[in-house]
N, CA, C and O atoms as CSV, one atom per row, in Angstrom:
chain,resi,resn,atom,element,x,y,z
A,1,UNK,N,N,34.649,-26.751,-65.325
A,1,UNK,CA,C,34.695,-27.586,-66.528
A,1,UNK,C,C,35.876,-28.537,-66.424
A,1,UNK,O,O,37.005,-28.176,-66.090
A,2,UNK,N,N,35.518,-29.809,-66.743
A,2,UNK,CA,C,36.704,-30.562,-67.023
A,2,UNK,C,C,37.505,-30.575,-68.272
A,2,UNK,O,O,37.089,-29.987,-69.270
A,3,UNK,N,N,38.910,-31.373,-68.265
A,3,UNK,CA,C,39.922,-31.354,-69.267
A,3,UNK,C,C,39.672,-33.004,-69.756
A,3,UNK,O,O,40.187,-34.044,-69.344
A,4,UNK,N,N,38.670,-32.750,-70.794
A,4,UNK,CA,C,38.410,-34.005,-71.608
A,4,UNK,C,C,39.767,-34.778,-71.633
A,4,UNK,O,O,39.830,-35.881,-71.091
A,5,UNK,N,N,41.002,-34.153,-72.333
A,5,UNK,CA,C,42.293,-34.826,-72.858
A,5,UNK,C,C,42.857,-35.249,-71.278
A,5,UNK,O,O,43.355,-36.361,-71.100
A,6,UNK,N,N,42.738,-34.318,-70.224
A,6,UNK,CA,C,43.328,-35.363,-68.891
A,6,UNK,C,C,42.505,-36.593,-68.429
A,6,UNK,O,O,42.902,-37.621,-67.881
A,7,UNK,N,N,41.196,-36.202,-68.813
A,7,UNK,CA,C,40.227,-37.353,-67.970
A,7,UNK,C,C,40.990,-38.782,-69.280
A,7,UNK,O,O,41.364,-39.915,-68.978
A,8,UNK,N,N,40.985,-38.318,-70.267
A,8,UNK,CA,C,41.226,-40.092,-71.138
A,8,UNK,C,C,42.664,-40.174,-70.729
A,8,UNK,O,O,42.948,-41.372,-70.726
A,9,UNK,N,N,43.796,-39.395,-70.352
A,9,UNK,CA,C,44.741,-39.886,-70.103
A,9,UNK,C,C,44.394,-40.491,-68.478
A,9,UNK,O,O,44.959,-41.577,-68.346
A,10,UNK,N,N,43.741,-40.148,-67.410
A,10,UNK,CA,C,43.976,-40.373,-66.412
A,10,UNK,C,C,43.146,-41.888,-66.676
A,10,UNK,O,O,43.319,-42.560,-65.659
A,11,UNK,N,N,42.562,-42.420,-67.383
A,11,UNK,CA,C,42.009,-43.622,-67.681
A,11,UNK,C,C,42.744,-44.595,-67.973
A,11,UNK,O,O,42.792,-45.768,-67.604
A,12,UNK,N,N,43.559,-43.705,-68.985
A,12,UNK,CA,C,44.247,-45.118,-69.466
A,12,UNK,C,C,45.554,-45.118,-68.554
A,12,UNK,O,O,46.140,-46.178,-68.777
A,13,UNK,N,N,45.915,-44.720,-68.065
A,13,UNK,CA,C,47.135,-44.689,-66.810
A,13,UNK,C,C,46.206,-45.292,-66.114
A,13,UNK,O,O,46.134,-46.432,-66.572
A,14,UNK,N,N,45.055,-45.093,-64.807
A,14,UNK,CA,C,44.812,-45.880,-64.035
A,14,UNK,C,C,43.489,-46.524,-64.192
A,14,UNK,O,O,43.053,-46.930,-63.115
A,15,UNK,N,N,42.608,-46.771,-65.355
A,15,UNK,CA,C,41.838,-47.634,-65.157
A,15,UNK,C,C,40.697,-46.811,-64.731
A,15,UNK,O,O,39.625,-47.408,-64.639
A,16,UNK,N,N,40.720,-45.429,-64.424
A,16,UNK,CA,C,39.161,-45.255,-64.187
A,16,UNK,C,C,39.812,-43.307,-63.943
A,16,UNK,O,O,40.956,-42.995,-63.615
A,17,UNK,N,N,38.725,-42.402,-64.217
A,17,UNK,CA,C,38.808,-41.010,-64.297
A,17,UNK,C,C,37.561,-41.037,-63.456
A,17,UNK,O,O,36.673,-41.888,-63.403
A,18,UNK,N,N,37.733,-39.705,-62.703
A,18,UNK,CA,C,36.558,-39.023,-61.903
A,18,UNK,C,C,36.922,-37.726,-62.392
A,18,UNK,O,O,38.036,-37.212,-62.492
A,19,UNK,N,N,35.477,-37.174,-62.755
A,19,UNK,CA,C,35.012,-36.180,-63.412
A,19,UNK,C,C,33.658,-35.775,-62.109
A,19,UNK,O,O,32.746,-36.540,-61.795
A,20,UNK,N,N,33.832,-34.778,-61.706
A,20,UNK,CA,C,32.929,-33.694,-60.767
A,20,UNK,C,C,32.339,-32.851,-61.061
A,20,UNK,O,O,32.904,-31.981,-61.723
A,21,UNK,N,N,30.921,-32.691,-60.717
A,21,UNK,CA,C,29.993,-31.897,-60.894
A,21,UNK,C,C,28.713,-32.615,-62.303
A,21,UNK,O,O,28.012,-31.872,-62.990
A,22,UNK,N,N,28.718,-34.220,-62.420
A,22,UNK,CA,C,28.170,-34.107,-63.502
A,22,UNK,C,C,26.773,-33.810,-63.514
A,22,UNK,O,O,26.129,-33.534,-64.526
A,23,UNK,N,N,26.167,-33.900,-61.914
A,23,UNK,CA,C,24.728,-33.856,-61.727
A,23,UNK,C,C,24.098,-32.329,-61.063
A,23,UNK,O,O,24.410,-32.088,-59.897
A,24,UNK,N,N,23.679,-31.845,-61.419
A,24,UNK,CA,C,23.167,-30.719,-60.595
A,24,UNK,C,C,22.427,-31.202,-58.999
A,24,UNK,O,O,22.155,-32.364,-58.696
A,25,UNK,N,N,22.211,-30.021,-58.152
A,25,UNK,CA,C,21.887,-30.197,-56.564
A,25,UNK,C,C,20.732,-30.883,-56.780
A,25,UNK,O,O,20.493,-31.824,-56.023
A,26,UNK,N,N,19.745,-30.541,-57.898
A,26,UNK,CA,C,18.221,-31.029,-57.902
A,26,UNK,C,C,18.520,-32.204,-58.404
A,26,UNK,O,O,17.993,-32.968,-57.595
A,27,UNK,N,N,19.085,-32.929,-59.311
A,27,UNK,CA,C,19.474,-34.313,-59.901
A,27,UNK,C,C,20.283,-35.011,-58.637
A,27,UNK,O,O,20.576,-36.190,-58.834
A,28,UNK,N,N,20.538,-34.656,-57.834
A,28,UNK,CA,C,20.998,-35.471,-56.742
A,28,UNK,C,C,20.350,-35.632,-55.947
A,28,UNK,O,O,20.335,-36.706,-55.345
A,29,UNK,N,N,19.511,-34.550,-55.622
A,29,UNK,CA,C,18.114,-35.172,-54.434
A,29,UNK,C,C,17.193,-35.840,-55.294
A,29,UNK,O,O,16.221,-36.362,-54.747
A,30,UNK,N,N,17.321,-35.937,-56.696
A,30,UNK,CA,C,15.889,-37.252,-56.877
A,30,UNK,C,C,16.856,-38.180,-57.010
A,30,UNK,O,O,16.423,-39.262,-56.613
A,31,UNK,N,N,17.999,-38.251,-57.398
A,31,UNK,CA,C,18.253,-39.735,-57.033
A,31,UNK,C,C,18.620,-40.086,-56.091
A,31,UNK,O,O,18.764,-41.307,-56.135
A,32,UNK,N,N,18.931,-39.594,-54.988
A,32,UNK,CA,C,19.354,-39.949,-53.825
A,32,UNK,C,C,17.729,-40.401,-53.238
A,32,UNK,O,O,17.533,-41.463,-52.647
A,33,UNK,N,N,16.470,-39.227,-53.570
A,33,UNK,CA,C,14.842,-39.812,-52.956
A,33,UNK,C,C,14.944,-41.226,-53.782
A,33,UNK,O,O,15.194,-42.142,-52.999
A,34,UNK,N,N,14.819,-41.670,-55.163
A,34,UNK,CA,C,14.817,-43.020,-55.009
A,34,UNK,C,C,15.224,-43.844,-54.967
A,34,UNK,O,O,14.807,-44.959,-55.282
A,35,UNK,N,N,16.631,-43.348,-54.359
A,35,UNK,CA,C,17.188,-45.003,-53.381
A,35,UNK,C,C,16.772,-44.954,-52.408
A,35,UNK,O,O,16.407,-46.070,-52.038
A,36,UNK,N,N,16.534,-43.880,-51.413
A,36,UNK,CA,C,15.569,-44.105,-50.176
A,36,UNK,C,C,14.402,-44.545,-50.167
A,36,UNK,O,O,14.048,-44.946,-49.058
A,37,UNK,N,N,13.360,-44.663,-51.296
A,37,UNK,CA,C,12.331,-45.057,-51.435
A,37,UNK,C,C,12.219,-46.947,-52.296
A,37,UNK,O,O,11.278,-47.625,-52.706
A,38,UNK,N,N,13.846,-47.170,-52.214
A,38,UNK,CA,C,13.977,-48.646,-52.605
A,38,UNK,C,C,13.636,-49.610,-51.526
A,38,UNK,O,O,13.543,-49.212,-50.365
A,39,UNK,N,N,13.457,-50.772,-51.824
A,39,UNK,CA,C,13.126,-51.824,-50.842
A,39,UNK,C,C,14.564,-52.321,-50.573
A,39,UNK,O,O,15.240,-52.972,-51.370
A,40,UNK,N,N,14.971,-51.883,-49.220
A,40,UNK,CA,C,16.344,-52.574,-48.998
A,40,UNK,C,C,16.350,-53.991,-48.790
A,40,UNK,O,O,17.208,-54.729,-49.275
A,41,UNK,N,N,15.310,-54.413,-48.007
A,41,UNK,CA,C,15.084,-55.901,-48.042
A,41,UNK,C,C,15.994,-57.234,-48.563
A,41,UNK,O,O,15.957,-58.288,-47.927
A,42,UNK,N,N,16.647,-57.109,-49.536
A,42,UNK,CA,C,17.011,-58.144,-50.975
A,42,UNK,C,C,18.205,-57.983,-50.368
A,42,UNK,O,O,18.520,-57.089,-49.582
A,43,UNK,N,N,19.100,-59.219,-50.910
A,43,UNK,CA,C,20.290,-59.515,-50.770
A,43,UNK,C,C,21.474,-58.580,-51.477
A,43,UNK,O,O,22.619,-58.495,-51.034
A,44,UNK,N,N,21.008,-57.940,-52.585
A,44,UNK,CA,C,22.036,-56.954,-53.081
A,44,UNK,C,C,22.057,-55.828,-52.354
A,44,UNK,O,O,22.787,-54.907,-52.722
A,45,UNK,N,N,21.272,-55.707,-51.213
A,45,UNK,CA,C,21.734,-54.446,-51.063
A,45,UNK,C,C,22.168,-54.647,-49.229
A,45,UNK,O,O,21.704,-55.544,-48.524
A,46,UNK,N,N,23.006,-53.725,-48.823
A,46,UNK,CA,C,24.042,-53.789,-48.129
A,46,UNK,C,C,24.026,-52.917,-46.568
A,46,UNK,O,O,25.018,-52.203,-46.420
A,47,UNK,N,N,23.266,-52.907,-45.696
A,47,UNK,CA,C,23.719,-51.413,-44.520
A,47,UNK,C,C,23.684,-51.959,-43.386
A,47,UNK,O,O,22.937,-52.750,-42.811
A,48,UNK,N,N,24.840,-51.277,-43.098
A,48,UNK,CA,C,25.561,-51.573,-41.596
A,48,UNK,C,C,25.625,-50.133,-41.460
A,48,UNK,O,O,25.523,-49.399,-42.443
A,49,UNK,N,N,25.829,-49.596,-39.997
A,49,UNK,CA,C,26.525,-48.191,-39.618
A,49,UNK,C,C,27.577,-47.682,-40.342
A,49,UNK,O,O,27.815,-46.475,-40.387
A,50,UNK,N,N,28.211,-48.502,-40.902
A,50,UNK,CA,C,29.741,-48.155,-41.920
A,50,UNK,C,C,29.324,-47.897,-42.933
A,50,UNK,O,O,29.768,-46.847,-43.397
A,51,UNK,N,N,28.121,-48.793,-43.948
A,51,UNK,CA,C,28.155,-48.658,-45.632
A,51,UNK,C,C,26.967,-49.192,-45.291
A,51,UNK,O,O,26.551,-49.834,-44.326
A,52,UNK,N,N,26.265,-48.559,-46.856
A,52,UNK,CA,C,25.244,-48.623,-47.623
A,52,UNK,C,C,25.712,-48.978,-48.913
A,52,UNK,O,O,26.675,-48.325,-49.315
A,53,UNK,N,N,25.268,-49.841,-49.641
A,53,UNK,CA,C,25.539,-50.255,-50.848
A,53,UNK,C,C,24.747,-51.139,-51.268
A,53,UNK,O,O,24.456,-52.054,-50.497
A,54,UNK,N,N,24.146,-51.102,-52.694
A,54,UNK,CA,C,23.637,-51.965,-54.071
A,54,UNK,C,C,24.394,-52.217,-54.926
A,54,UNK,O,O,25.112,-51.519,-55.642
A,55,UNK,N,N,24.132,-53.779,-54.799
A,55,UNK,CA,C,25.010,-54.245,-56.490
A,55,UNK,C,C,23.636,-54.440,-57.343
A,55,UNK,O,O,22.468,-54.717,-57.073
A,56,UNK,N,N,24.299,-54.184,-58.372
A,56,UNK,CA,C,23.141,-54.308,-59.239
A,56,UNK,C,C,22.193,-53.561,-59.329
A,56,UNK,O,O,20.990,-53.782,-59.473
A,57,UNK,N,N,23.045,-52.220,-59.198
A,57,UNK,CA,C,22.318,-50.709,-58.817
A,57,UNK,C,C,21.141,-50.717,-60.135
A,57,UNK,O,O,19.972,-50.760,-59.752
A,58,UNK,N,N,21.342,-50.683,-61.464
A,58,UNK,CA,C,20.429,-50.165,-61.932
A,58,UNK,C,C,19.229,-51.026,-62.270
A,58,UNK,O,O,18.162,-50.616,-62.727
A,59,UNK,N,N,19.607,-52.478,-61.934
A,59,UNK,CA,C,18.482,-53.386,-61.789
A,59,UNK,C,C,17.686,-53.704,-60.969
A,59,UNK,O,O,16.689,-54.381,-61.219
A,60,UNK,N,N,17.983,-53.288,-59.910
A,60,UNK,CA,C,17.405,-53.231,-58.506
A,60,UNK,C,C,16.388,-51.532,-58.412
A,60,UNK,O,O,15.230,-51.306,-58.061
A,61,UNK,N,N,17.254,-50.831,-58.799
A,61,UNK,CA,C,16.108,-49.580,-59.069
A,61,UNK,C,C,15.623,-49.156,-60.527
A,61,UNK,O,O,15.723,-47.943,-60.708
A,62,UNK,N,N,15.235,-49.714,-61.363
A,62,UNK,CA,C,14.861,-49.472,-62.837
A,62,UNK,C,C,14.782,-48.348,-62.709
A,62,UNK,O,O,15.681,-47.944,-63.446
A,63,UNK,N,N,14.317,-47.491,-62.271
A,63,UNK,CA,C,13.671,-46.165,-62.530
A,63,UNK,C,C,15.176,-45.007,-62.235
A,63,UNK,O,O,15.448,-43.847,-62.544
A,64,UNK,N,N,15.575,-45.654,-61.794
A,64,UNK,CA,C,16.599,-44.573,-61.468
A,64,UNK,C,C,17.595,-44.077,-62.895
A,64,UNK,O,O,18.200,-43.022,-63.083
A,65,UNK,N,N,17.457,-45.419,-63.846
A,65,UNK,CA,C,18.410,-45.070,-64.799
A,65,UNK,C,C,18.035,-43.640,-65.689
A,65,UNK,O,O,18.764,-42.691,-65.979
A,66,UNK,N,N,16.887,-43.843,-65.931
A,66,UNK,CA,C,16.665,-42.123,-66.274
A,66,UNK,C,C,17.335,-40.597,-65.474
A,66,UNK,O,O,17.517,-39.507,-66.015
A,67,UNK,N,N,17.548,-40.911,-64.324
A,67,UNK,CA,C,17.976,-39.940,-63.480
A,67,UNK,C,C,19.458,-39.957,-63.755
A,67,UNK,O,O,20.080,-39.121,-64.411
A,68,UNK,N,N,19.929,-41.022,-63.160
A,68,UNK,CA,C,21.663,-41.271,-63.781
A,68,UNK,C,C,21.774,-41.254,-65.457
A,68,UNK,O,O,22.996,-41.237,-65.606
A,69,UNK,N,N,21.353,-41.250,-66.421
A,69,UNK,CA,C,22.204,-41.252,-67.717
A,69,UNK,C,C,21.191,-40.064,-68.311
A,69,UNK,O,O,20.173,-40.197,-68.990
A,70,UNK,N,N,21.871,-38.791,-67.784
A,70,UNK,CA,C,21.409,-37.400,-67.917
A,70,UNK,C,C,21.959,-37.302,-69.630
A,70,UNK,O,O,22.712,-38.097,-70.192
A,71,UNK,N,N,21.543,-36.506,-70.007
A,71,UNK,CA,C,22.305,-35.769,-71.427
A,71,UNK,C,C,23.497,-35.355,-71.269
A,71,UNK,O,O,24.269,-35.261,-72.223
A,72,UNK,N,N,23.841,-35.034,-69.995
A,72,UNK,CA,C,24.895,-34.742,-69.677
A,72,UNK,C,C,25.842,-36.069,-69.704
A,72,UNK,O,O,26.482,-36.372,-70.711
A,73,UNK,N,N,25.858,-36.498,-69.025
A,73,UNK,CA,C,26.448,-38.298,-68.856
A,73,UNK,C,C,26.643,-38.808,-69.856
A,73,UNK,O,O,27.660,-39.469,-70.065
A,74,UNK,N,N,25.614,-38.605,-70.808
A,74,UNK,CA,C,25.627,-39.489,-72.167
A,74,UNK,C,C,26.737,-39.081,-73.051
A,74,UNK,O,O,27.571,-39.788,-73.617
A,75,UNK,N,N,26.526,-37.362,-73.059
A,75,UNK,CA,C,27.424,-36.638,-73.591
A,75,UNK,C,C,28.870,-36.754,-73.198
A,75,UNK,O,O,29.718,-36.607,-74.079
A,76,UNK,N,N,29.265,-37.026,-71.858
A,76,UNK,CA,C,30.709,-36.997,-71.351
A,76,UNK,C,C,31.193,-38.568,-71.604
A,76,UNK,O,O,32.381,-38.887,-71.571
A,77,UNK,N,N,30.244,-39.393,-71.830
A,77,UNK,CA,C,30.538,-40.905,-71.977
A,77,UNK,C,C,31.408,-41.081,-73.546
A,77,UNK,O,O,32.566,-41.451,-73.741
A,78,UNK,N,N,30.624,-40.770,-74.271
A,78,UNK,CA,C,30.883,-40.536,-75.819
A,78,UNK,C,C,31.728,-39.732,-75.920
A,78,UNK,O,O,32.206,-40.085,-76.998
A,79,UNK,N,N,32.347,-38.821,-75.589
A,79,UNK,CA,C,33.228,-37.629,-75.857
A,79,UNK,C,C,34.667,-38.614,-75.364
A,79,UNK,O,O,35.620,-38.749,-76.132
A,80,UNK,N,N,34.619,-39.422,-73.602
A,80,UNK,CA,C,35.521,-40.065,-73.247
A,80,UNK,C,C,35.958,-41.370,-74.135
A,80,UNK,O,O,37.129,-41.640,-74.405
A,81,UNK,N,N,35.126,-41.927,-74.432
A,81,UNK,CA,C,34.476,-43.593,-74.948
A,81,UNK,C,C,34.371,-43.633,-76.148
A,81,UNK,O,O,35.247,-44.111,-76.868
A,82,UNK,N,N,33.040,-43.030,-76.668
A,82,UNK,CA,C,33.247,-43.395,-77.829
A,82,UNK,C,C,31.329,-43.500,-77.673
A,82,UNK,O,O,30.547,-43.061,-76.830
A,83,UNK,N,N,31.174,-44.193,-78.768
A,83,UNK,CA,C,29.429,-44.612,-79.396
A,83,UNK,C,C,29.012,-45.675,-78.938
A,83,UNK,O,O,27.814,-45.784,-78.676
A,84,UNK,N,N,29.839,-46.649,-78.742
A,84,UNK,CA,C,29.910,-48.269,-78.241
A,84,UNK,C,C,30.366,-48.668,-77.034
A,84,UNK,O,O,31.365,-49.374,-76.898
A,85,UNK,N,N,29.623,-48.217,-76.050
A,85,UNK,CA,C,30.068,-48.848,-74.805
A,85,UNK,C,C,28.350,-48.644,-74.123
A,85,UNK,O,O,27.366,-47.928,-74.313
A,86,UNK,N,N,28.859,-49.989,-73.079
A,86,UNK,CA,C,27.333,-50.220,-72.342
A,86,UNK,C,C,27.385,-50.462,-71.021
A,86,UNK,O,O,28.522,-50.702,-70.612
A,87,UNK,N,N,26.471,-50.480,-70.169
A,87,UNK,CA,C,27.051,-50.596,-68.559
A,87,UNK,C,C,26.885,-52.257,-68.728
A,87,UNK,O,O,26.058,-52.732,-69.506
A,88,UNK,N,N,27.486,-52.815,-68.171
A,88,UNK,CA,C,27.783,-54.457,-67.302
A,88,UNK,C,C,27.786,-54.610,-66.274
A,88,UNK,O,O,27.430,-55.709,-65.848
A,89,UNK,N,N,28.128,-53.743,-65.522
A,89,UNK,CA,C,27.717,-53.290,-63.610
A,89,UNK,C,C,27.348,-51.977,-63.310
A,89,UNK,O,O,27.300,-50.946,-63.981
A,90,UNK,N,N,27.091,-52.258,-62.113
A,90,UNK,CA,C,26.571,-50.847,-61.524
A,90,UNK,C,C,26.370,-51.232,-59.969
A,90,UNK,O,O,25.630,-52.063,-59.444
A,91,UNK,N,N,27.235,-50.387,-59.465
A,91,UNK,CA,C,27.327,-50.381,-57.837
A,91,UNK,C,C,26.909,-48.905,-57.345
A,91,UNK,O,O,27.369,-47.942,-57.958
A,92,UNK,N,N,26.007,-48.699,-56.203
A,92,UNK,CA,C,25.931,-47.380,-55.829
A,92,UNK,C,C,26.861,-47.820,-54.098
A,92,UNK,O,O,27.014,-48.952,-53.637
A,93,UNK,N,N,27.261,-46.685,-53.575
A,93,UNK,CA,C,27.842,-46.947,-52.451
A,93,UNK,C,C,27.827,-45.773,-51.547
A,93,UNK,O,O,28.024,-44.653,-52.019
A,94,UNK,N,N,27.568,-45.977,-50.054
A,94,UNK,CA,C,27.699,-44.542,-49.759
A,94,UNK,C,C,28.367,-45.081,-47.820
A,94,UNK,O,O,27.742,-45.699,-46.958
A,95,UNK,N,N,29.623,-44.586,-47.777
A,95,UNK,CA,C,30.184,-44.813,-46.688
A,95,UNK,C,C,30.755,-43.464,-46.125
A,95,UNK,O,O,31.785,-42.884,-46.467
A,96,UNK,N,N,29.275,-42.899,-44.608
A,96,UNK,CA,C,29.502,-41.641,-44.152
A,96,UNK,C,C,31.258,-41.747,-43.624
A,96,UNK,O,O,31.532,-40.622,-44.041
A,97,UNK,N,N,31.914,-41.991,-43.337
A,97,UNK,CA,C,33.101,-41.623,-43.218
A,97,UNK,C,C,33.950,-41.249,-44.311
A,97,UNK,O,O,34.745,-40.315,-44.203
A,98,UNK,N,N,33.834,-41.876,-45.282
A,98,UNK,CA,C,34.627,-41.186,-46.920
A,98,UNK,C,C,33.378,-40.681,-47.675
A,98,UNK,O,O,32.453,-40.029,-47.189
A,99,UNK,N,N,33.555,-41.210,-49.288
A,99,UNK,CA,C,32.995,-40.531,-49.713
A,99,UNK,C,C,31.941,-41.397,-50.680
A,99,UNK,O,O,32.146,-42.544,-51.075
A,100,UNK,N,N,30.610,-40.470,-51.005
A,100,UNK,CA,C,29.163,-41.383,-51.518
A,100,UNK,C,C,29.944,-41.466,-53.230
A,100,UNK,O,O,30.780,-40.732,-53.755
A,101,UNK,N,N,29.182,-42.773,-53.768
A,101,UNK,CA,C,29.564,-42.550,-55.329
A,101,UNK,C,C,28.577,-43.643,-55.864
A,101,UNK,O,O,27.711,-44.279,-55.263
A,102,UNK,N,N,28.933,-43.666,-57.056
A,102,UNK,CA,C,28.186,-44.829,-58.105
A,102,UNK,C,C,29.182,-44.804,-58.595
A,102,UNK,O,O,29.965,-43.865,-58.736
A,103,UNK,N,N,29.273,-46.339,-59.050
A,103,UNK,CA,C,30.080,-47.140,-59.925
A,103,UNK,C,C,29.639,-47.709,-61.305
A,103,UNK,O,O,29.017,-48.771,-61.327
A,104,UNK,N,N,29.941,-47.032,-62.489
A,104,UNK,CA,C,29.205,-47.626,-63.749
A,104,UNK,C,C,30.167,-48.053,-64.372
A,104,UNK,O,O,30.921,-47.233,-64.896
A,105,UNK,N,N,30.452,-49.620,-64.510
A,105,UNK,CA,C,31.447,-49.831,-65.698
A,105,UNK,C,C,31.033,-50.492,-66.765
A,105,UNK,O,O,30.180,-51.372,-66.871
A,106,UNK,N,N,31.854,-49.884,-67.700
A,106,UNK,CA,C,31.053,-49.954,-69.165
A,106,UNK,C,C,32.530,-50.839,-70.207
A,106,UNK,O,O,33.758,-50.911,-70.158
A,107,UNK,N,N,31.669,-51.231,-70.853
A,107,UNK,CA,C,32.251,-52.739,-71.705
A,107,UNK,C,C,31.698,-51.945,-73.371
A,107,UNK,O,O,30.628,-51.393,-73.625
A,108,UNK,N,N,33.157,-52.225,-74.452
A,108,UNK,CA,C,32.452,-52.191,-75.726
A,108,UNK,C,C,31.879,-53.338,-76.223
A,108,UNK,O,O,31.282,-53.314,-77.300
């Protein structure tokens, strides 16, 4: 379990908190199946041997946003945030030498 009161302090000191474990093993293999089943084709999206990456993650895969904004998510958003905040970007990224993530930043 995380420490709600460290994650908003570690925000407002640096601009962004990571919080672990928000997806279960099965919520990570369907979203991880449909970015593999995306059309990499398009200019937003990104792979070389180094990185894989989409800008414009959740517009480029519509379907995925159901998978990413779990009850869970919604719940830790609002608890951190508040009622009023919305995504404005969304980057997914995954570079086998460090580490895979999504990027959601949210605007009130």
């Amino acid at each position: 379990m995380f420490d709600i009161a460290q994650s908003k302090q570690d925000f407002l000191r640096n601009g962004f908190t990571t919080i672990n474990d928000v997806y279960t093993s099965e919520e990570v293999v369907q979203i991880l199946s449909a970015i593999n089943l995306a059309d990499t084709s398009k200019d937003t999206f990104r792979k070389s041997a180094e990185l894989f990456a989409i800008r414009q993650f959740l517009k480029e895969i519509p379907e995925i946003k159901e998978l990413v904004f779990t009850d869970k998510l919604q719940a830790l958003i609002t608890q951190l945030f508040g009622q009023d905040f919305f995504v404005v970007k969304s980057i997914y990224f995954d570079n086998p030498k460090r580490q895979t993530g999504m990027s959601l930043i949210t605007r009130t």
